[in-house]
TITI-535145 format. One record per atom (N, C-alpha, C): x, y, z; residue number from 1. Coordinates in steps of 0.05 Angstrom, whole numbers, padded with zeros to 5 digits. Each point is the difference from the previous one (the first is absolute). Layout:
% residues N
- xx;yy;zz;pos
- X;Y;Z;NUM;
...
***
This chain:
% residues 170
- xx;yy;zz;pos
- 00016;-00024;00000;1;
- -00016;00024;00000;1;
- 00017;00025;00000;1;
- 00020;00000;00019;2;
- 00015;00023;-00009;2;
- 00016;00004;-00026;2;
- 00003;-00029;-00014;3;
- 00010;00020;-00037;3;
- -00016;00005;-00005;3;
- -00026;00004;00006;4;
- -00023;00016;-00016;4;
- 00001;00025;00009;4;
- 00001;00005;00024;5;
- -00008;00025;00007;5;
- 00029;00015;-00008;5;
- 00024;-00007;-00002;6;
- 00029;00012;-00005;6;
- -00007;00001;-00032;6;
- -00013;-00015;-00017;7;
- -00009;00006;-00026;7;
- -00020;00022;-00012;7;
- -00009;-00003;00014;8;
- -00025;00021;00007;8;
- 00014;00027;00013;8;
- 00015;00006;00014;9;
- -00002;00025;00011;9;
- 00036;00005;-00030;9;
- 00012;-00005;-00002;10;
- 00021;00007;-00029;10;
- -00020;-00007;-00023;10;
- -00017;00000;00001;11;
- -00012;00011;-00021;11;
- 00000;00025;-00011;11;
- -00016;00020;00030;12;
- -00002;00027;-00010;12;
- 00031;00005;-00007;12;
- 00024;-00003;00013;13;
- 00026;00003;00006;13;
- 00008;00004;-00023;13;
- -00004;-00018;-00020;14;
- 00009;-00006;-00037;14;
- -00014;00021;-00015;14;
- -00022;00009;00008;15;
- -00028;00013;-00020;15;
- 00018;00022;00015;15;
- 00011;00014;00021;16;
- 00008;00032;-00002;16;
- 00028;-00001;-00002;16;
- 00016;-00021;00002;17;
- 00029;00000;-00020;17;
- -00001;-00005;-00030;17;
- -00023;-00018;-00006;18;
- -00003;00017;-00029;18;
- -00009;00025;-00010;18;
- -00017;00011;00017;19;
- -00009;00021;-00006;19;
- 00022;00019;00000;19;
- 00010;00000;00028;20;
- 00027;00024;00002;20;
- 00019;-00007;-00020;20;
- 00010;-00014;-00015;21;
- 00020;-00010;-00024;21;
- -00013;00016;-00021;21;
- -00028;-00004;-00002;22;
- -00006;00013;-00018;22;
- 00001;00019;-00002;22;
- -00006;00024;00019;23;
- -00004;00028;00010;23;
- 00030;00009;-00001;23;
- 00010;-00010;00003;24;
- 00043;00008;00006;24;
- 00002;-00011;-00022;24;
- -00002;-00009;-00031;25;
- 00010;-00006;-00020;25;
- -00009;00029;-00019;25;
- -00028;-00002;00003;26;
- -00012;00029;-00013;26;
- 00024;00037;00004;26;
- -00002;-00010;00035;27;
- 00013;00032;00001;27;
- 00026;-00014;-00016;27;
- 00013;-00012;00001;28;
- 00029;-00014;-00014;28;
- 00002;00005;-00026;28;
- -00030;-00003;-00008;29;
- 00006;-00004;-00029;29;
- -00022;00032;-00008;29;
- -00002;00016;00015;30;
- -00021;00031;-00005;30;
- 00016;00007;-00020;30;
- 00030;00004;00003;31;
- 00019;00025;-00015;31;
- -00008;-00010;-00035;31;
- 00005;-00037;-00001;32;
- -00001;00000;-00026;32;
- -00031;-00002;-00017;32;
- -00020;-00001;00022;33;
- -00023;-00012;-00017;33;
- -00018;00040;-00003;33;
- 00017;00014;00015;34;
- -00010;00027;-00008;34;
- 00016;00004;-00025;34;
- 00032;-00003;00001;35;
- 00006;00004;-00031;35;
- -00012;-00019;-00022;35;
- -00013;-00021;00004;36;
- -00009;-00020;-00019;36;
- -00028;00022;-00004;36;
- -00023;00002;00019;37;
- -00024;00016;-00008;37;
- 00002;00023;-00016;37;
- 00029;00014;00007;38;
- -00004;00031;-00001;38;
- -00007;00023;00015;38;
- -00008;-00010;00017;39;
- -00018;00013;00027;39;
- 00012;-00003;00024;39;
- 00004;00018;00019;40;
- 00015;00000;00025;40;
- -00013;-00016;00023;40;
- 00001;-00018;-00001;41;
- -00018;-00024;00025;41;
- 00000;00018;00034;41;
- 00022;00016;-00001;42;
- 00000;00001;00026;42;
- -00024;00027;00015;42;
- -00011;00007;-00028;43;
- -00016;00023;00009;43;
- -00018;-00021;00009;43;
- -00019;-00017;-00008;44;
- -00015;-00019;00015;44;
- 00007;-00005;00028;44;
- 00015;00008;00011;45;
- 00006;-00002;00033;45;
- 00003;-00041;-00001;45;
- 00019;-00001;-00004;46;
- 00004;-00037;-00002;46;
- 00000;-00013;00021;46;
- 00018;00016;00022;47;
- 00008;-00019;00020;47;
- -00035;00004;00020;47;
- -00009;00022;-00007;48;
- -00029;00011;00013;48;
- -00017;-00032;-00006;48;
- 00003;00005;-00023;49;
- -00032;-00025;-00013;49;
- 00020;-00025;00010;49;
- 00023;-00003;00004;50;
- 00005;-00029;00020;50;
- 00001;-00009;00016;50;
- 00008;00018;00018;51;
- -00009;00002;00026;51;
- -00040;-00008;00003;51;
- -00002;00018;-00012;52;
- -00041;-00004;00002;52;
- -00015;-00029;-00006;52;
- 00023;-00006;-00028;53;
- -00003;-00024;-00015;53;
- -00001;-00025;00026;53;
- 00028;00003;00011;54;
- 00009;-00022;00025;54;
- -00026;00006;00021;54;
- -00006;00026;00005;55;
- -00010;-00003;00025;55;
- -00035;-00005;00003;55;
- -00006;00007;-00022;56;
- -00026;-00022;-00018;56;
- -00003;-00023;-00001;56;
- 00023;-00010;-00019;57;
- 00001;-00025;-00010;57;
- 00014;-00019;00028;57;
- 00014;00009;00015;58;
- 00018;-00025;00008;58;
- -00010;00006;00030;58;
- 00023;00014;00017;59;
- -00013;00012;00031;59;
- 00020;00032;00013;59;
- -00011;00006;00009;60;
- 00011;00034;00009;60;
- 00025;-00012;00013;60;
- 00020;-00019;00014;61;
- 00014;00000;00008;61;
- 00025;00000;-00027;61;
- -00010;-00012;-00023;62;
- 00018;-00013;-00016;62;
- -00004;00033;-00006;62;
- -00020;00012;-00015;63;
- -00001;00033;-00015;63;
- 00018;00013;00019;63;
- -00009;00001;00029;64;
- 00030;00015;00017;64;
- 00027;-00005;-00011;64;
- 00007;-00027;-00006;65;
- 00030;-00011;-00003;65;
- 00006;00006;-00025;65;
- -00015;00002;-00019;66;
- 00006;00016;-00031;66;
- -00001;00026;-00003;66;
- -00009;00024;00020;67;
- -00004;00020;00005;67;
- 00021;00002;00019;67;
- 00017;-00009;00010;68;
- 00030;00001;00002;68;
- 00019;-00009;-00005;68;
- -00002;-00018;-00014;69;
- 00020;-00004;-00028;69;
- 00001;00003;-00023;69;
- -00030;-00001;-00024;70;
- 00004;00008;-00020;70;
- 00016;00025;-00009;70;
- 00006;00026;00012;71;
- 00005;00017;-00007;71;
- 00039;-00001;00011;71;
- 00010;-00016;00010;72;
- 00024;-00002;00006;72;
- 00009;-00025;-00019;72;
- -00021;-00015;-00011;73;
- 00005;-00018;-00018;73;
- 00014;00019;-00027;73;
- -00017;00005;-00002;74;
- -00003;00024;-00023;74;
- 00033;00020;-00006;74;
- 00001;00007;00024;75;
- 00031;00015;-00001;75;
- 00018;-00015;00005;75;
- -00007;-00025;00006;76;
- 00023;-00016;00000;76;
- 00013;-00009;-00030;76;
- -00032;-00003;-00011;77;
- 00005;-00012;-00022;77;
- 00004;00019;-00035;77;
- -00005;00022;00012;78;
- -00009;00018;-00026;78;
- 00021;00023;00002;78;
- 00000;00009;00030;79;
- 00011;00021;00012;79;
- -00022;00024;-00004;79;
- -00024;-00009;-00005;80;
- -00026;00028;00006;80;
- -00027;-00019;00013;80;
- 00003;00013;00019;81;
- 00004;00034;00010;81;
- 00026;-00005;00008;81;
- 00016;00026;00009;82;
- 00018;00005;00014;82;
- -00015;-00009;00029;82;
- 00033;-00011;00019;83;
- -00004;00001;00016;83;
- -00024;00001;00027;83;
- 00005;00030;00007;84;
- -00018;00019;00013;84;
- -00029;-00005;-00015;84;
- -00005;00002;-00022;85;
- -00033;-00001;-00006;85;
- -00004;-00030;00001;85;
- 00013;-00010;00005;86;
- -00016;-00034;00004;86;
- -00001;-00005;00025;86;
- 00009;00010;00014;87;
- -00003;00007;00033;87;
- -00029;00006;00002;87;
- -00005;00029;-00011;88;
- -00029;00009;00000;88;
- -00016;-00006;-00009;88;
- 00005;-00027;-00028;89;
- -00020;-00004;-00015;89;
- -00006;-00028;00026;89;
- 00017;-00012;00009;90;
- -00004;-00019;00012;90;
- -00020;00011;00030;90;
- 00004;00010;00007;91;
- -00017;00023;00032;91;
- -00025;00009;-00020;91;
- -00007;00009;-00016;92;
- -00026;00000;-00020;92;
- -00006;-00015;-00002;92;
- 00007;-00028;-00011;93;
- -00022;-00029;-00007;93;
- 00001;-00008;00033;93;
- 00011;00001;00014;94;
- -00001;-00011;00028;94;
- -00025;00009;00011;94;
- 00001;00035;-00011;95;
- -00024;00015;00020;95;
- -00021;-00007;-00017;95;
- 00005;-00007;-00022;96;
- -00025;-00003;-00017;96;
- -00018;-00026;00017;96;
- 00022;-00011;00000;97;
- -00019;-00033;00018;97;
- -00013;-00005;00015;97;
- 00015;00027;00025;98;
- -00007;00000;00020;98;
- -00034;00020;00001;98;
- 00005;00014;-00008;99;
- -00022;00021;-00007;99;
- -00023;-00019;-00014;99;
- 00001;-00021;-00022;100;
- -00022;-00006;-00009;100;
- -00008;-00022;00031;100;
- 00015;-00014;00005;101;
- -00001;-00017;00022;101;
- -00028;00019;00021;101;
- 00017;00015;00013;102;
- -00012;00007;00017;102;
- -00030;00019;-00016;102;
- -00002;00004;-00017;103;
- -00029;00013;-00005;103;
- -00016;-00023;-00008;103;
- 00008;-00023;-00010;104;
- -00022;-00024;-00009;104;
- 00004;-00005;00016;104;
- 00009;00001;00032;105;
- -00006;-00012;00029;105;
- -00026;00018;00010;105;
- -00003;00026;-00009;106;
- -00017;00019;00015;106;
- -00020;00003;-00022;106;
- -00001;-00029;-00018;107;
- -00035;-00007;-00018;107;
- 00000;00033;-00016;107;
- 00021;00009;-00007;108;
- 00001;00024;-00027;108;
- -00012;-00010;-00022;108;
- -00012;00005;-00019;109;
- -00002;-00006;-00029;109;
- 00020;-00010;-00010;109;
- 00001;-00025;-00006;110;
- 00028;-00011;-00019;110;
- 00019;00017;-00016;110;
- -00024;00013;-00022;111;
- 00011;00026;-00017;111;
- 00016;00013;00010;111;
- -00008;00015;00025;112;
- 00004;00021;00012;112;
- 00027;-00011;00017;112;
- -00001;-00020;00020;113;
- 00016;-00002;00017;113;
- 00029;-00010;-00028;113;
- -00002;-00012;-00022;114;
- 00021;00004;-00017;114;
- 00015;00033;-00017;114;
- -00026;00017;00000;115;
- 00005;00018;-00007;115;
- 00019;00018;00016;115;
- -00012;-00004;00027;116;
- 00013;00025;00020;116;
- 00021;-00008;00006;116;
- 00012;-00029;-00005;117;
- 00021;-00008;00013;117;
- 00025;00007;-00017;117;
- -00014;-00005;-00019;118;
- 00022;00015;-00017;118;
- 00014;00029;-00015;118;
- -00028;00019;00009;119;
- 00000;00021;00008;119;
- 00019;00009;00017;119;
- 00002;-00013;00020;120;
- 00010;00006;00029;120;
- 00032;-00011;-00006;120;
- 00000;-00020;-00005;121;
- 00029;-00011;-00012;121;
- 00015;00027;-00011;121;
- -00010;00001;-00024;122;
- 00009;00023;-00018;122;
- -00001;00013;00016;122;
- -00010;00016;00014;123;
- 00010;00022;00021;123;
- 00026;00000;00014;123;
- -00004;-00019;00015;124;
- 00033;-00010;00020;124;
- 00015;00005;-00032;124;
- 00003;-00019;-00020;125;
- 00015;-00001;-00015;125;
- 00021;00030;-00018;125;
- -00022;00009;00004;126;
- 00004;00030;-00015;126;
- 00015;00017;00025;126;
- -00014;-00010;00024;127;
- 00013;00009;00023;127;
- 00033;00003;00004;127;
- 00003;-00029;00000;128;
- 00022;-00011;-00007;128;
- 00025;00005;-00014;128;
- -00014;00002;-00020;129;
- 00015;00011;-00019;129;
- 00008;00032;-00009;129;
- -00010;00013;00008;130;
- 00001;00037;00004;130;
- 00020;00005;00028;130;
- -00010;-00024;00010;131;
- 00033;00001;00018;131;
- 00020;-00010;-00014;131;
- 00008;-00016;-00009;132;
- 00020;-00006;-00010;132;
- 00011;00018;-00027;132;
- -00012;00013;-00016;133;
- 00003;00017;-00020;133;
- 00008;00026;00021;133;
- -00015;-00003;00015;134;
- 00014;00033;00014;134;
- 00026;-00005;00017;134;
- 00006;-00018;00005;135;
- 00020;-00007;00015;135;
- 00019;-00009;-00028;135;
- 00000;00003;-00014;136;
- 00016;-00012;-00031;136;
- 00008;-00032;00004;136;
- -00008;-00013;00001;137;
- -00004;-00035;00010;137;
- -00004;-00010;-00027;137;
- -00017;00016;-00017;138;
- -00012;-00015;-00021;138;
- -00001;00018;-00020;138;
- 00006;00003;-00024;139;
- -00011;00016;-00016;139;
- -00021;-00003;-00023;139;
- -00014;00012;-00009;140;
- -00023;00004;-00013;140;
- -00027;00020;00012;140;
- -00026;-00001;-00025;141;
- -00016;00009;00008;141;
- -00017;-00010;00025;141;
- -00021;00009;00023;142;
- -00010;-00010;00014;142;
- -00017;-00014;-00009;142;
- -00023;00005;-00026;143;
- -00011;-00015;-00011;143;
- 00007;-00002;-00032;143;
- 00008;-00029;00000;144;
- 00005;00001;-00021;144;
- -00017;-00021;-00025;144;
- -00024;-00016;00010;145;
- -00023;-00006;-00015;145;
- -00023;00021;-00003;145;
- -00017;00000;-00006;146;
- -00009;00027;00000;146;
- -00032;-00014;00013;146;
- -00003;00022;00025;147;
- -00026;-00010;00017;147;
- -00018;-00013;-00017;147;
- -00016;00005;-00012;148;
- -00019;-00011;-00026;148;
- 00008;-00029;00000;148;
- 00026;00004;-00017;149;
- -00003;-00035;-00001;149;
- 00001;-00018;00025;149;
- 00019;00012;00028;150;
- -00008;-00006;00028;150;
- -00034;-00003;00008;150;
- -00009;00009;-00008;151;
- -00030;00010;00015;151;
- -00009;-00028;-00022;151;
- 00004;-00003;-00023;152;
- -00021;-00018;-00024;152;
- 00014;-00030;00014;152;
- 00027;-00009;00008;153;
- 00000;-00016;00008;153;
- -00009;-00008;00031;153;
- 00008;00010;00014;154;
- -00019;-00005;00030;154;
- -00025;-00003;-00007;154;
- -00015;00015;-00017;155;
- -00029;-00003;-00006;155;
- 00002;-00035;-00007;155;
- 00013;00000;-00018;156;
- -00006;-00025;-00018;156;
- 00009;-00016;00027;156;
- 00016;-00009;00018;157;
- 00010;-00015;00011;157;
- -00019;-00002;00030;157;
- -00017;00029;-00001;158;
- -00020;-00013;00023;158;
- -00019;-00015;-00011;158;
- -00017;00007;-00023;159;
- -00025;-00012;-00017;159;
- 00014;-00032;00007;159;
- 00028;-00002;-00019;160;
- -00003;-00033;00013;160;
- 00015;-00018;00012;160;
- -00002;00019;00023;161;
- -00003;-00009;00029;161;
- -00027;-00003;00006;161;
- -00014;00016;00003;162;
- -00030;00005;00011;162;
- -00015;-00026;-00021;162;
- 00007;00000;-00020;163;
- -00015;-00023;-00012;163;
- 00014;-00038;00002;163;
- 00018;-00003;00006;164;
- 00011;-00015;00010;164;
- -00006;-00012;00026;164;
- 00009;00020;00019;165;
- -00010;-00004;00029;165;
- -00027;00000;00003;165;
- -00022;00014;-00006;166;
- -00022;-00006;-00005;166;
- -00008;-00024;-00009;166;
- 00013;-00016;-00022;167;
- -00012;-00021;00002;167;
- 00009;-00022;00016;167;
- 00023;00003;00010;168;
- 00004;-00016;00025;168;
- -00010;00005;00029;168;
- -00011;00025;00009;169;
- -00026;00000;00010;169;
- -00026;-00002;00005;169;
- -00005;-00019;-00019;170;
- -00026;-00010;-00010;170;
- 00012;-00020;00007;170;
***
């Protein structure tokens, strides 16, 4: 009876180490499949929709652990971001987690409790980072996707959430 239940519980174990292989091959492979499209992948906020993706699809502990390493994966492997902004991008998807966590604990609107969380993310984030540009840590613009396409993806990324989770609330 217990190889079943040791079979049974590395189940899920396989289904979010594949998942995460998958999710860390993508950012791995972002630089070339944006020069293959033509299109800059990274304005879609990538490591954003993986984190969400994991913490949807798989469980919020594993979305925490990709929300602190995808983005050091990333400069390990690419060398972008620099440094310093993968620090912050990593403290962003962290707060992102924690923020949707705690508002779908306090029965928010699915929508909503995805929306604000990442609202609020981006805030610290921008936070973050206007310190470090003022302190010369980092250089570049503070924003350098342009809100619009920020605002069209959170949108898109709460709708499906809220429709996702929704139907696993039923």
């Amino acid at each position: 009876m217990k190889n079943n239940s040791f079979a049974l519980n590395t189940i899920p174990l396989i289904k979010y180490s594949v998942f995460d292989v998958l999710l860390v091959a993508i950012i791995y492979f972002l630089p070339t499949l944006s020069h293959l499209m033509s299109f800059p992948l990274y304005l879609a906020d990538p490591m954003r929709i993986m984190i969400l993706f994991a913490f949807i699809h798989t469980n919020k502990l594993n979305a925490f652990i990709l929300a602190l390493t995808l983005p050091m994966f990333s400069h390990l492997i690419a060398l972008h971001p620099v440094a310093f902004k993968s620090i912050i991008i990593s403290f962003e998807l962290v707060i992102n987690c924690f923020f949707l966590i705690l508002f779908l604990k306090k029965n928010l609107n699915t929508f909503f409790a995805f929306f604000f969380s990442i609202i609020i993310s981006k805030c610290f984030y921008y936070g973050f980072k206007y310190t470090l540009l003022s302190n010369n840590m980092i250089e570049g613009n503070l924003i350098s996707t342009s809100l619009e396409i920020q605002l069209l993806v959170t949108f898109i990324l709460s709708i499906y959430g809220y429709l996702i989770l929704s139907k696993f609330k039923k």
